[in-house]
C-alpha positions in Angstrom: 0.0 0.0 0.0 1.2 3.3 -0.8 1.5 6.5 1.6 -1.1 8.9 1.6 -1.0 11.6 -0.2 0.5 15.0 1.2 -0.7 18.2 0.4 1.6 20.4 -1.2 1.8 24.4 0.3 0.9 26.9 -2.4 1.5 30.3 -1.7 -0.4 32.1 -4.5 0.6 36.4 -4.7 -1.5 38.7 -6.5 -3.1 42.3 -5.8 -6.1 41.2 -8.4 -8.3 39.0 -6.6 -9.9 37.6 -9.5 -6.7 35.9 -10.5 -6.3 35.0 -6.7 -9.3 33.3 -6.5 -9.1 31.2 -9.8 -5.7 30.1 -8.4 -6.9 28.8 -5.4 -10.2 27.5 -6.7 -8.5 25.4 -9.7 -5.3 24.0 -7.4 -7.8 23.4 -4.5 -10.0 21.5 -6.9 -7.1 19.0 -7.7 -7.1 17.7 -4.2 -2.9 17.4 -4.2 -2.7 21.2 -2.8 -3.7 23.4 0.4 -3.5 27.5 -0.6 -2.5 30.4 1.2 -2.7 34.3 -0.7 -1.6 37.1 0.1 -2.2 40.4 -1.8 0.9 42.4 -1.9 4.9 42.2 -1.4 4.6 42.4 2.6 2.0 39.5 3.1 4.1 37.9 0.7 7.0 38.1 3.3 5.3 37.2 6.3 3.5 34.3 4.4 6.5 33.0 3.4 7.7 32.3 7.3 5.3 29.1 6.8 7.5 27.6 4.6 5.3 26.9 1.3 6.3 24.0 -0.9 5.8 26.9 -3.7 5.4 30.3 -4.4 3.0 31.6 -7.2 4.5 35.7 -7.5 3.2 38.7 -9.1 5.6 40.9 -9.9 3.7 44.3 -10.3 2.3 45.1 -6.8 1.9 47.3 -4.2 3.9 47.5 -1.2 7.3 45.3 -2.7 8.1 44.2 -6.3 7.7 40.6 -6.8 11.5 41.1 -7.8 12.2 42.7 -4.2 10.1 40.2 -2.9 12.2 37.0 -4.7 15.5 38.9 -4.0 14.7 39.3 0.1 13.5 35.1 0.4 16.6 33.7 -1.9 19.0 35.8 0.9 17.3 34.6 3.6 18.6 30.7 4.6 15.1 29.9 6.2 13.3 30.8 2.8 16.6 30.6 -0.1 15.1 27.2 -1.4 11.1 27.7 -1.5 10.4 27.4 -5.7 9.1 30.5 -6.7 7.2 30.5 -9.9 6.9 34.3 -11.5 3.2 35.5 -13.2 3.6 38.5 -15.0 1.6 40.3 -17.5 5.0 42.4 -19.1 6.5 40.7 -22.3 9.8 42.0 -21.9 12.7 39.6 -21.9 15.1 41.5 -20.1 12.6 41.3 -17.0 12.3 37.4 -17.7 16.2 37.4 -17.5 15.9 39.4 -14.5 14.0 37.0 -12.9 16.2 33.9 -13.7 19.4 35.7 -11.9 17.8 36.3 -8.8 16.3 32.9 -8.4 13.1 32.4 -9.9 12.7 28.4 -11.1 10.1 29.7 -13.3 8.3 32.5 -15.5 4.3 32.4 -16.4 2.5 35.2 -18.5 -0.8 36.6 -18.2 -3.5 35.7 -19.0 -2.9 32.6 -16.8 -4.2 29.4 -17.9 -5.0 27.3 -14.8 -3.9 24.1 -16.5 -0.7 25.3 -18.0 0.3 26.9 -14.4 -1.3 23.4 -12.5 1.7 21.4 -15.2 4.4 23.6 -14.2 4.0 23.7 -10.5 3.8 19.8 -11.2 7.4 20.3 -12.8 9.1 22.7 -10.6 8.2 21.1 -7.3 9.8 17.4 -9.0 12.4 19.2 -10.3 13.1 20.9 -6.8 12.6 17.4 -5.2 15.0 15.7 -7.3 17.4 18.3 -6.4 17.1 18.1 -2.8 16.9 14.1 -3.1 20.7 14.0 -5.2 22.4 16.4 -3.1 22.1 14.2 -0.1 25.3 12.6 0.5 26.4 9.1 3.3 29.3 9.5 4.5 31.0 6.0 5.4 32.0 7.3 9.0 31.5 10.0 10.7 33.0 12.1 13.7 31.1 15.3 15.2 32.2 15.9 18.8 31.9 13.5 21.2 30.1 11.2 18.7 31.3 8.5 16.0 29.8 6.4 13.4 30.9 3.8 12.1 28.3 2.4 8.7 30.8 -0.8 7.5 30.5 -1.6 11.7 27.2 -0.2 12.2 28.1 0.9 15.5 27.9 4.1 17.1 30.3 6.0 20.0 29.3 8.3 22.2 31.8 9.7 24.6 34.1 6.7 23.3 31.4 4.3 24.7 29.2 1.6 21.7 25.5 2.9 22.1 23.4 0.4 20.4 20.7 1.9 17.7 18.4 -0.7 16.0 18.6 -0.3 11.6 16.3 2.9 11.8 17.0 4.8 14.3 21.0 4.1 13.1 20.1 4.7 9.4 18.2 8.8 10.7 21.2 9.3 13.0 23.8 8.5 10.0 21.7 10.5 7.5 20.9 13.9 9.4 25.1 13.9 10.4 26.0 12.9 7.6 24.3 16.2 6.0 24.8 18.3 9.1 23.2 21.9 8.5 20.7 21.3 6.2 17.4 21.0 7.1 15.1 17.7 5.7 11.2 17.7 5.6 9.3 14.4 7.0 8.4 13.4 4.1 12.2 13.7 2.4 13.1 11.5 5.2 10.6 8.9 4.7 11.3 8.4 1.2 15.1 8.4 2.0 15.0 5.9 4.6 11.6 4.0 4.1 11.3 4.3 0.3 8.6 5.8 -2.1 6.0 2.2 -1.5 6.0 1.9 2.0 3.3 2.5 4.1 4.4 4.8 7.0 2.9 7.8 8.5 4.7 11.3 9.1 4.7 10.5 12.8 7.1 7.7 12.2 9.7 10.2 11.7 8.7 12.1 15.3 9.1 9.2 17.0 12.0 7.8 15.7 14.0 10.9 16.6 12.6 11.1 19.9 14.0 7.5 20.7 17.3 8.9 18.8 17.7 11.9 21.1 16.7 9.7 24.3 20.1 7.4 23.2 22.1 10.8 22.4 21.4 11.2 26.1 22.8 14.8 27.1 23.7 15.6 23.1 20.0 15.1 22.4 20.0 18.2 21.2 22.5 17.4 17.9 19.1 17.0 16.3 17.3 20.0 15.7 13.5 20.3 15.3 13.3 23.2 12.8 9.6 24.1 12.8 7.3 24.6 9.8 10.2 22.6 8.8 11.1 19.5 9.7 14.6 18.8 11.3 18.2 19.2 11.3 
């Protein structure tokens, strides 16, 4: 049986509400997505501090530029790699340009068509994925501080002293330090460690690190719960 599906975060932004509302009506009607709007460059900000899967951006408002607003979430960590997919009613290639330099994945012009912008937030969220997916990185053993890993051994150290972890709770603890600093969603790390076809819930995750950070004892807090997020 496969996991349920999860609903992707789309952050639609757009001073016209009739565009606004076609968004949300035609995305919500596909069942995959939950949507959040705001109507101008500062809601766009602060809407942004949820963490959306994706970001549908005008980029003539009020308030900020959909440029300013792309420029000020690509320099901030928490925010630098939300997709952000450009709607624009200008023709003008040296704003499309623009747009490309300072991080947009994407570029759609108005009028939209809610099935061609449905097919390319279908893209750039698997594109994004993949992305993520192939920059993760094992590293065969591993020493941060008082802690050591050993995969060919599958044994773990702490303070010089073997810890035992059962397969899991080993394989989450080898991944996360492994790619220390960079923060990984539940559902990344159930379809890193429990694959695509399993059946597992998001919770799985919660409590596998809790059992993880009850071993780490007084380093529990190596792992860090990053919220909107996931961990770290």
């Amino acid at each position: 049986m496969k996991k349920p599906i999860m609903k992707k975060k789309i952050l639609v932004v757009d001073d016209e509400k009739d565009i606004v509302d076609i968004l949300k009506y035609n995305l919500e009607r596909e069942n995959d997505f939950e949507v959040q709007t705001a109507a101008n460059g500062k809601e766009a900000l602060e809407a942004a501090e949820s963490i959306p899967d994706l970001i549908l951006l005008d980029i003539m408002m009020p308030e900020l530029s959909g440029f300013e607003v792309c420029k000020q979430l690509k320099y901030n960590p928490k925010t630098s790699r939300i997709p952000i997919i450009f709607l624009t009613a200008k023709e003008n290639e040296i704003d499309e340009i623009l747009g490309f330099e300072i991080g947009a994945d994407d570029y759609i012009n108005k009028p939209i068509s809610p099935r061609k912008v449905l097919a390319r937030i279908k893209s750039v969220i698997r594109r994004s994925n993949n992305e993520i997916e192939n920059s993760v990185k094992l590293d065969e053993n591993v020493k941060f501080e008082n802690l050591e890993i050993d995969s060919t051994s599958h044994s773990v150290k702490i303070n010089e002293k073997e810890v035992f972890f059962p397969k899991k709770e080993f394989q989450l603890l080898h991944f996360l330090i492994s790619n220390r600093g960079r923060v990984y969603s539940r559902e990344i790390l159930l379809n890193q460690l429990w694959g695509e076809n399993i059946y597992v819930v998001d919770r799985t995750v919660d409590v596998h690190v809790a059992k993880v950070r009850e071993k780490l004892g007084e380093y529990s807090d190596y792992i860090e719960t990053i919220k909107g997020l996931g961990y770290r």
